[in-house]
N, C-alpha and C positions, 0 to 999 in steps of 0.2 A: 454544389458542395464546396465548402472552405476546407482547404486544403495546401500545402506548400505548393503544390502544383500550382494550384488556381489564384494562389497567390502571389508567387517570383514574379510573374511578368509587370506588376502593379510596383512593382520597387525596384531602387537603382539593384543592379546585379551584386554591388560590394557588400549592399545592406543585406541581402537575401544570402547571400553567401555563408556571409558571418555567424548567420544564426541558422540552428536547431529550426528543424519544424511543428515543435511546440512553441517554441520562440519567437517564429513569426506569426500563427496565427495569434496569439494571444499580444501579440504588439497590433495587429491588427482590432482586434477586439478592441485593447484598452484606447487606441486614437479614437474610436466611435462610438463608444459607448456612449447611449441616449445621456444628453445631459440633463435631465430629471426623466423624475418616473414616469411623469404624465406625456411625456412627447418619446419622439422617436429616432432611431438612429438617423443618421444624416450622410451615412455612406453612400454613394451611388452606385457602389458594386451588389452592396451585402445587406442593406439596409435593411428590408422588410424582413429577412432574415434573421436580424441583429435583434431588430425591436420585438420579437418572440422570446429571447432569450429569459431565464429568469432576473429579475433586476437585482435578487442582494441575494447572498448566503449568512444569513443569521445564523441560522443552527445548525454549520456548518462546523466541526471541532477546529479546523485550519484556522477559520473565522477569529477563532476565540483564542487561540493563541498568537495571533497577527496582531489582534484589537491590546492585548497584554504588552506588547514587547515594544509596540511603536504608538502606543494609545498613553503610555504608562498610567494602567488601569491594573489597581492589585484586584488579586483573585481572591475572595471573600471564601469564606469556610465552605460557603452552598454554592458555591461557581462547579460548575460541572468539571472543570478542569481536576479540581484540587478532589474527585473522586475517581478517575478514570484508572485502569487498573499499568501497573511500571509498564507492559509489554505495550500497550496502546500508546500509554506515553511514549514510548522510545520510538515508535513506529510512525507517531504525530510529528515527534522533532526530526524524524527523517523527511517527513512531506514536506515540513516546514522547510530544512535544507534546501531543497529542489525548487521550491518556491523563491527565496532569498538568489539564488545564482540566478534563476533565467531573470530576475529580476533586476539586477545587478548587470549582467546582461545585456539587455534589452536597452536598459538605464542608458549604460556606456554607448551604444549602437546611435540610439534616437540625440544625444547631445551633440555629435559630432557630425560634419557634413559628408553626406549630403542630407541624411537625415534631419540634424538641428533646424535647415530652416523651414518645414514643413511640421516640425513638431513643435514649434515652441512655445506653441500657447497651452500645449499638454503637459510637457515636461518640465518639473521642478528638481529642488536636491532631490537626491536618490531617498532622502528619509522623511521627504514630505509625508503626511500623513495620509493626504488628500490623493496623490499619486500612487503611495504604496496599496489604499484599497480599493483604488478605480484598477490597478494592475491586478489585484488579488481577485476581483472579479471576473477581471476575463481569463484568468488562470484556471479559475474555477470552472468557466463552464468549458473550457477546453479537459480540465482533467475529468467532469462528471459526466460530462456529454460527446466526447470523441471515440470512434469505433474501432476497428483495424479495418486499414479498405489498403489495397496491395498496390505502392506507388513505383516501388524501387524492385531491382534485380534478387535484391536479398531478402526472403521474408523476415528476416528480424531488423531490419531494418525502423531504426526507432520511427523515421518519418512517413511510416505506414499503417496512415491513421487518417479520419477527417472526421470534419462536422457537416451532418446530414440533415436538412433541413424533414419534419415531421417524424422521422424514426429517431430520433433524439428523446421524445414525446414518449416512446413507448418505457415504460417502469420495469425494473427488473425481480423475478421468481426466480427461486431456487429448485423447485419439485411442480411448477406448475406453469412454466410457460410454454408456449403452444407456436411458435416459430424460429427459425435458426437461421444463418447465413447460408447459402449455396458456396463452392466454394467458385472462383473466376480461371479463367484460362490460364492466368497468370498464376495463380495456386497449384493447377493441375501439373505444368510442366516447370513448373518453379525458375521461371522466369519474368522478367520485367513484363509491365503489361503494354501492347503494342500503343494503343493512344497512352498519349503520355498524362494524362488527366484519371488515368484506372477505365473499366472497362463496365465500372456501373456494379451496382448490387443486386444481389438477388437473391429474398428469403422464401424459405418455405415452411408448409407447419408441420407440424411433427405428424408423424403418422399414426400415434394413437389419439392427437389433440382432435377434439371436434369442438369449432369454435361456430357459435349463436351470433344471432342479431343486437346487438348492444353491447356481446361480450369485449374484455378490453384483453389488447394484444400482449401481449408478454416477453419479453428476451429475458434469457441467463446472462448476467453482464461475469459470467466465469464462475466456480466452483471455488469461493473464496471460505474463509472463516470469517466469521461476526467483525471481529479484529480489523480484517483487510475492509471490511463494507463500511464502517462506521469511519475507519479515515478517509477512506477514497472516496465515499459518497456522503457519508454524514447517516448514513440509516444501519439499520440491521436487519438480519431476516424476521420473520413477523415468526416467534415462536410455537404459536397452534399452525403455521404452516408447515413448520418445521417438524413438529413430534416430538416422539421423544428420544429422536433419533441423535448419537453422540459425534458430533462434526466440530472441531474447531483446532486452534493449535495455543502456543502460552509460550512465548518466549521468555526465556529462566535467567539469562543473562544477569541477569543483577541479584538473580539468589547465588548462583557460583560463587559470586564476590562477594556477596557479604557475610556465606555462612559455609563456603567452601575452601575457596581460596582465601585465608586470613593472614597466612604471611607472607609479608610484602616481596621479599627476596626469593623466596619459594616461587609467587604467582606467576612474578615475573619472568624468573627460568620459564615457567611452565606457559605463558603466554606467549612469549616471544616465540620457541620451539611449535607451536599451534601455528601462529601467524606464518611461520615462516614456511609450514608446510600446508598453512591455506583450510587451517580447522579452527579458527578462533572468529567467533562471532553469532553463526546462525545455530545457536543450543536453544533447542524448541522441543517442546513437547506436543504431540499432536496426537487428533483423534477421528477415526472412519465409523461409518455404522460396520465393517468388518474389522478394527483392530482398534489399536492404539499403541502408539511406539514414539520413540524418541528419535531425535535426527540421528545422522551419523558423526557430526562431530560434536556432538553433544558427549557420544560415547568416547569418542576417539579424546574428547579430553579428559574425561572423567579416569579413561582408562590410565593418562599417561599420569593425571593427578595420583593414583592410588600408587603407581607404578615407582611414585621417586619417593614414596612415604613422606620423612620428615626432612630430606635432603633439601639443600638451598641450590645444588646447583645439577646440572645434566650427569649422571653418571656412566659406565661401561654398561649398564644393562639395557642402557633404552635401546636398545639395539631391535629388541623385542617389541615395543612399540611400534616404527614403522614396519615389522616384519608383518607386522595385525593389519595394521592400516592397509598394508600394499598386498593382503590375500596373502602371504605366503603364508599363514600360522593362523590359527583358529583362534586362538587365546594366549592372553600372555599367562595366567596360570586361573585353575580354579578360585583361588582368594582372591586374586583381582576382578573374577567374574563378579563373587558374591559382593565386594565391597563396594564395586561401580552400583548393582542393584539397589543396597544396602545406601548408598546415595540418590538413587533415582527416588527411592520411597523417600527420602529423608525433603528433596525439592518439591515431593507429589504435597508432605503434610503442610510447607508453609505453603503452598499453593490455596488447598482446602481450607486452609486457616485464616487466612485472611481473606479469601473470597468470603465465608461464612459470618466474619466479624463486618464487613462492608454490607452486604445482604441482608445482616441483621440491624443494620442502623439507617442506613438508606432506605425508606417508608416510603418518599416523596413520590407524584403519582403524574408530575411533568414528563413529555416528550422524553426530551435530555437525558432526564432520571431512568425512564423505565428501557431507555436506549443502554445503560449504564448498568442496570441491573442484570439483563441482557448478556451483557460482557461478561459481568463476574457471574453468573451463570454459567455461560461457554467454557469460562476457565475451571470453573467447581466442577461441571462433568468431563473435561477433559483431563486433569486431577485424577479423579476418581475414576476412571475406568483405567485409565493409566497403571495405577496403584491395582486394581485387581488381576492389571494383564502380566503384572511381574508375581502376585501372589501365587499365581496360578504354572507360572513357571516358561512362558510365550518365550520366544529368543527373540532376542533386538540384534 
C-alpha cells in the first residue's frame, strides 16, 4: 500500500516532514509517472503498481478547469464548464484551491535541497504547463482513488488514508454495493494502530448482498449528493439506480447576494456579524428520501437578515438573534418566521427556474451533458420538495 507511512522512510526526513500526506504521496506519483502511455513506471518501489494507474483525466471537471487557467484555452459556449450549475462551480473552484497549494507546495519542497538534486529533470517553474498536468495527475489519482486506512492516533487525522493496489478497481453504488470495510483494532479502541504501516484491511459483504460468479464488487465511496461525486470523481449516480428517490443539496450562496442581500452597507453589517459568529458561508438547501430542510446557518442568517429590516447598521434588538441561535428563545417573532419562509420559497423559485431553463435547452446526449443534466436535475428536485415541505408547514 502507498501511503505516508510507506513512504517517509524513502525521503530525506525534512522533505517528509514538510509535507501533508497527500502531499507526499502525489509528489511521489508525479516523479514516476510512466513517461508515455505505452511504457511503464520506472519506480523500484511502486512501479507495477504505478503503471495500473489510469493514465489521463479527460473528463475529469478539475481537468477542465486546470486545462483553462494554465492552457489559456477559452471555454466555448458548449464547453461543459460554461453549463455547470453556480453551486458545482463554487465547489469546483474550491477543489481547484486545494489543488493549486499542495501544488505550490510540493513546487517549493522538490526545488530546494535536498530534494532539487534528485528532481531536476522533473521539476520546471511552478507554471509550467507540462509539470502542472503530470502533478494534476497524480493529484488525481490520490483524490479519486485513496480510502481511509487508520495511520495516526487521531481518527480524523487527515493523513489516514492510502492507496491500495486492486480495491481501488472496485467502482462505487449508492443503493447497490455488496461490501464494506471491517472496522481495525485501531478504530475499535481509538487508538494509533500498533505496526506503524496500519494493521491491513478487511471488507465484508453486506448481509443481505448475495454476490454471483462474475458479479462485480461494489463500495459506497460515502452518502454524497450528485454535487460532491461529479467534483470529487468526475461521475454521478446513475439515475435509474437511483429512482425517484429525492437526495441531493444546492448551495444558495450566490442567490443571497444577488437577490437578497442588495445593499451593500446593509450585507456587510449582516455578513461580517454571520462570520464573526461562524454562520456565513455553508446556506444549502438539502434533500432525504425522509425530508427536506435548509441548513442552520442558512436560517440563522436569513433570520438576522429579516431581523434589521432596512437598517445599515447592527441595532439594540439583535440581542434576539443570538438568543435563537444560542437555544435560549424559540423565535425572534412570528413575522420574522414567516418572512425567513417567505424567502426560503423565494430562493426554492430561482432555483426551479433556472434548472428548468438549463434542462430545457441542454438536449446534447454526450457523457459530460447527461452528467450535467443530472445536476440540474438534483437541484430541480431538491427545489421542489423543499418548497412543498414549507408549503405544508414542516419546521426548519
Amino acid at each position: 500500500m502507498m501511503n505516508v507511512m510507506t513512504l517517509k522512510p524513502h525521503y530525506p526526513p525534512e522533505t517528509a516532514e514538510a509535507l501533508t500526506g497527500i502531499q507526499l504521496v502525489c509528489m511521489h506519483l508525479f516523479l514516476w509517472r510512466p513517461r508515455r502511455d505505452s511504457e511503464n513506471s520506472e519506480d523500484p518501489l511502486f512501479g507495477p503498481y504505478i503503471s495500473t494507474l489510469p493514465r489521463e483525466f479527460d473528463g475529469h471537471p478539475l481537468t477542465w478547469v486546470v486545462q483553462s487557467k494554465h492552457q489559456n484555452t477559452t471555454c466555448q459556449d458548449d464547453h461543459p464548464l460554461q453549463w455547470l450549475p453556480p453551486s458545482v462551480l463554487s465547489a469546483l473552484d474550491r477543489l481547484h484551491r486545494r489543488f493549486t497549494d499542495d501544488w505550490y507546495k510540493v513546487h517549493s519542497i522538490m526545488i530546494q535541497p535536498p530534494m532539487s538534486a534528485r528532481t531536476r529533470e522533473r521539476t520546471a517553474d511552478v507554471n509550467n504547463v507540462k509539470a502542472v498536468m503530470d502533478f494534476l495527475w497524480a493529484w488525481l489519482n490520490v483524490n479519486t482513488r485513496c480510502i481511509y486506512y487508520r495511520l495516526k492516533s487521531s481518527k480524523s487525522d487527515p493523513d489516514n488514508f492510502t492507496l491500495c493496489p486492486v480495491l481501488d478497481f472496485a467502482n462505487h453504488s449508492s443503493h447497490t454495493s455488496n461490501m464494506h470495510p471491517g472496522p481495525t483494532n485501531a478504530d475499535i479502541w481509538n487508538s494509533a494502530p500498533v505496526p506503524s504501516i496500519g494493521e491491513g484491511l478487511r471488507f465484508f459483504a453486506r448481509d443481505d448482498a448475495r454476490i454471483r460468479e462474475d458479479d462485480e464488487i461494489m463500495l459506497t465511496y460515502g452518502r454524497h449528493a450528485n454535487k460532491t461525486l461529479f467534483v470529487e470523481y468526475g461521475f454521478v449516480d446513475d439515475p435509474h439506480e437511483v429512482g425517484t428517490l429525492v437526495c441531493g443539496e444546492v448551495d444558495v450562496r450566490d442567490i443571497l447576494e444577488e437577490s437578497i442581500y442588495l445593499d451593500q452597507r446593509r450585507s456587510c453589517a449582516i455578513k461580517d456579524r454571520l462570520a464573526a459568529e461562524g454562520y456565513w458561508g455553508d446556506c444549502v438547501l438539502f434533500a432525504t428520501p425522509d425530508s427536506a430542510q435548509v441548513s442552520w446557518p442558512l436560517i440563522a442568517a436569513l433570520r438576522l437578515h429579516h431581523l434589521m429590516g432596512t437598517a445599515t447598521e447592527i441595532g439594540n434588538d439583535i440581542q434576539l438573534w443570538p438568543d435563537v441561535i444560542a437555544g435560549r428563545r424559540e423565535r425572534i417573532s412570528d413575522d420574522n418566521e414567516r418572512s425567513c419562509k417567505e424567502s426560503i420559497l423565494h430562493v426554492c423559485e430561482v432555483v426551479i427556474g433556472r434548472a428548468q431553463r438549463v434542462l430545457q435547452m441542454n438536449t446534447r446526449q454526450s457523457l459530460e451533458q447527461q452528467y450535467i443534466r443530472s445536476l440540474w436535475a438534483e437541484e430541480l428536485s431538491v427545489a421542489r420538495a423543499l418548497k412543498e415541505s414549507v408549503h405544508r408547514g414542516d419546521a426548519f
